[in-house]
C-alpha positions as CSV (number, residue, x, y, z in Angstrom):
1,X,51.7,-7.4,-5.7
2,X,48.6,-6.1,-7.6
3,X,45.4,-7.7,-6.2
4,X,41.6,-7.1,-6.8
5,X,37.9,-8.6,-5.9
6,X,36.8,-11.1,-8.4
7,X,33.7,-9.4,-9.2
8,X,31.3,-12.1,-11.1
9,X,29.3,-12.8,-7.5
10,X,26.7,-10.8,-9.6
11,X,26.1,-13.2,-11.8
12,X,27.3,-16.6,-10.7
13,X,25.2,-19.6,-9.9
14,X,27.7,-21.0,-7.1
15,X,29.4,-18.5,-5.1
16,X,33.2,-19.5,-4.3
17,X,32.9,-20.8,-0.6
18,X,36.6,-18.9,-0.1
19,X,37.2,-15.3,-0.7
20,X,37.4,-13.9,-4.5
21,X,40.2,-11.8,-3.9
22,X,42.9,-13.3,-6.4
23,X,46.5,-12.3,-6.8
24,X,46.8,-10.7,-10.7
25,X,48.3,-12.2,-13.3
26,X,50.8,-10.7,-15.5
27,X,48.7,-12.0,-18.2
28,X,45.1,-12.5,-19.4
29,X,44.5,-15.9,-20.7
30,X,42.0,-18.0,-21.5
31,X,42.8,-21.6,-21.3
32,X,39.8,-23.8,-23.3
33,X,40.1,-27.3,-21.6
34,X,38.1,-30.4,-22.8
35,X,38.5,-32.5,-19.8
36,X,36.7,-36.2,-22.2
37,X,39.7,-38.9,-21.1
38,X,41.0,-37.2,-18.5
39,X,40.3,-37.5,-14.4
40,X,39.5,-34.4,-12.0
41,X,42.9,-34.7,-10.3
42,X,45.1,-34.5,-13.7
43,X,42.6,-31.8,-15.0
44,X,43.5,-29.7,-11.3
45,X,46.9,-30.4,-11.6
46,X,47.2,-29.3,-15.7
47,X,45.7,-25.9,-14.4
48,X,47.7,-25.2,-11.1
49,X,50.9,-25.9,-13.5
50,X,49.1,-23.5,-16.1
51,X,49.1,-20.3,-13.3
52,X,45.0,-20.8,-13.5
53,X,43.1,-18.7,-10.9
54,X,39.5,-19.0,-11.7
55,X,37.5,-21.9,-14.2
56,X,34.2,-20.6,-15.4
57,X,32.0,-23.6,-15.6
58,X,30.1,-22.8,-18.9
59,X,27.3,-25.8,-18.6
60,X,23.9,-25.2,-18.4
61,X,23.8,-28.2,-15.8
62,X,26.7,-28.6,-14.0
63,X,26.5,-32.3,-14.0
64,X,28.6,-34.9,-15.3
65,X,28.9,-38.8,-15.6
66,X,32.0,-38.6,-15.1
67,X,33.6,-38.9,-11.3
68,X,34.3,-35.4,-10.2
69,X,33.4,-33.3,-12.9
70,X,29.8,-32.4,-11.0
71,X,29.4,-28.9,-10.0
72,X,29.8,-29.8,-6.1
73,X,33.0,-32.2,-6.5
74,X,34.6,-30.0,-9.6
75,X,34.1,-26.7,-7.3
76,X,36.2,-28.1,-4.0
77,X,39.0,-30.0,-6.0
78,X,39.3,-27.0,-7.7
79,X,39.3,-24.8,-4.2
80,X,41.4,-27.5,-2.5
81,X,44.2,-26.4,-5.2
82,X,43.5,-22.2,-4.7
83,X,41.5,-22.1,-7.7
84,X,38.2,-20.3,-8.2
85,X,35.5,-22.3,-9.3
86,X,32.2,-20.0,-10.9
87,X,29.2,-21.4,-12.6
88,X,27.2,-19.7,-15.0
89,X,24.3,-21.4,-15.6
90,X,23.1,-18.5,-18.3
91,X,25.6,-19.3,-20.8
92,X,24.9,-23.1,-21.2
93,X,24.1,-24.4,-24.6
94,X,20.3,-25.7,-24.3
95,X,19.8,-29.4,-24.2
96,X,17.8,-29.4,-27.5
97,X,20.4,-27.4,-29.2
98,X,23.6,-29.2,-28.6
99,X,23.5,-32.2,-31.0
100,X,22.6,-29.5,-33.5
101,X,26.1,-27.4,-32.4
102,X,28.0,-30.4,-31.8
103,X,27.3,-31.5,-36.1
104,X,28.4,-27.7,-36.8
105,X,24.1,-27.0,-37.9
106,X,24.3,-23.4,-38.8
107,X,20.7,-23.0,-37.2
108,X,22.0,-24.4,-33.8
109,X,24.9,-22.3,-33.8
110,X,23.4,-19.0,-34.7
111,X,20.6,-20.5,-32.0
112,X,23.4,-20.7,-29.2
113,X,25.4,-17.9,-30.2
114,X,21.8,-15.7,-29.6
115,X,21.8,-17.3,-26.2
116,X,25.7,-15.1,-25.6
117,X,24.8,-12.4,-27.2
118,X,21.8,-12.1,-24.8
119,X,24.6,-12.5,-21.9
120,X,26.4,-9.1,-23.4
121,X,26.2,-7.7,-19.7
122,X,27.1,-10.4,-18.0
123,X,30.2,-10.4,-20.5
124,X,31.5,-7.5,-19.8
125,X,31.7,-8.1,-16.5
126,X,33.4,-11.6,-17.0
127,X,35.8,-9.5,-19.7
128,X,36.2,-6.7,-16.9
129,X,37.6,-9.2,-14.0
130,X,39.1,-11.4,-16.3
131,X,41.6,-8.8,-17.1
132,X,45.0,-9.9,-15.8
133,X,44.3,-13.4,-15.0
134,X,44.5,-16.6,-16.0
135,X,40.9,-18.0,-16.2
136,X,40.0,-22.2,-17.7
137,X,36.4,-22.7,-19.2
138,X,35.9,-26.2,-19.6
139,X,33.2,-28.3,-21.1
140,X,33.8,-32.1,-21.7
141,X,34.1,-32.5,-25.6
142,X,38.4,-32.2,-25.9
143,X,38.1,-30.4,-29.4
144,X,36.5,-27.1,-28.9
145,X,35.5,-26.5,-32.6
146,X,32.6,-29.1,-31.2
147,X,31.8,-27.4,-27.9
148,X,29.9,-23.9,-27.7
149,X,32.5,-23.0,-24.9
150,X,34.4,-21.7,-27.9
151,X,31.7,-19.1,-28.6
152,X,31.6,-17.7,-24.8
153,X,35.6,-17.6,-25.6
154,X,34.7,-15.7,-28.9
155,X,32.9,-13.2,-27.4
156,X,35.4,-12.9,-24.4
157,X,37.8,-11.9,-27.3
158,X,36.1,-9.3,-28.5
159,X,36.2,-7.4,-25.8
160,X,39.8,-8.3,-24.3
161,X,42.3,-7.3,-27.6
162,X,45.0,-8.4,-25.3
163,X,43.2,-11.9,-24.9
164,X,45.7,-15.1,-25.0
165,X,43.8,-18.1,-25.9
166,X,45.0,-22.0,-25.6
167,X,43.8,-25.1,-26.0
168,X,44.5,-27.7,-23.5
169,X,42.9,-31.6,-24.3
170,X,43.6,-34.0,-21.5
């Protein structure tokens, strides 16, 4: 069995608490997940039944009205289930850009997409250890078109050609 460091610890805002050694895929995916409607036990279970290994947490404040979905809570559910939880704080949409982004403003979205393009480091790393795994980036809004999640996906894209992308809305 192939296996290799998760090497993000660089860049990450919330260390796993567990060791990032993960077991490979035999496929690199990217599962987008809107987690609006759903509860943190469903969304764990919809990605242990997906092969998921490691949710990037794309907020800028890993916060969340809703039960569970904080960064503290989120990260040992997630854990509890042999999931890798990573936060990365750099590629949240700012709070005065995402009504903008969320009504499809061309100015907010060429705002946030500056905001990746600034990450391009940082995204090849995340492209680099991504390779061969089976990685969830979740935001709340269930149709990504809405959610600049789909931007750090994007850009993810570019540099994986292989890249398998789905949509999962709870």
């Amino acid at each position: 069995m192939d296996t290799r460091a998760f090497h993000l610890a660089d860049s990450i805002d919330s260390p796993p608490s567990r060791s990032v050694e993960t077991v490979m895929a035999s496929r690199t995916e990217v599962i987008s997940i809107g987690y609006e409607g759903t509860s943190i036990g469903d969304l764990a279970s919809s990605l242990v039944a997906r092969g998921t290994q490691v949710l990037i947490d794309v907020r800028l404040n890993a916060v969340s009205r809703r039960p569970g979905f904080s960064k503290r809570a989120l990260q040992s559910a997630l854990e509890e289930q042999g999931i890798i939880y990573v936060h990365l704080r750099s590629l949240g949409n700012p709070k005065e850009n995402r009504d903008g982004f969320r009504r499809g403003d061309s100015g907010a979205v060429a705002a946030y997409e500056s905001v990746v393009d600034a990450c391009s480091e940082e995204l090849d790393r995340i492209a680099d250890d991504l390779r061969g795994s089976v990685t969830a980036i979740p935001c709340y809004e269930a149709d990504d078109s809405t959610c600049h999640r789909r931007v750090v996906i994007d850009r993810l894209g570019q540099r994986i050609p292989e890249l398998k992308r789905s949509k999962v809305t709870e």
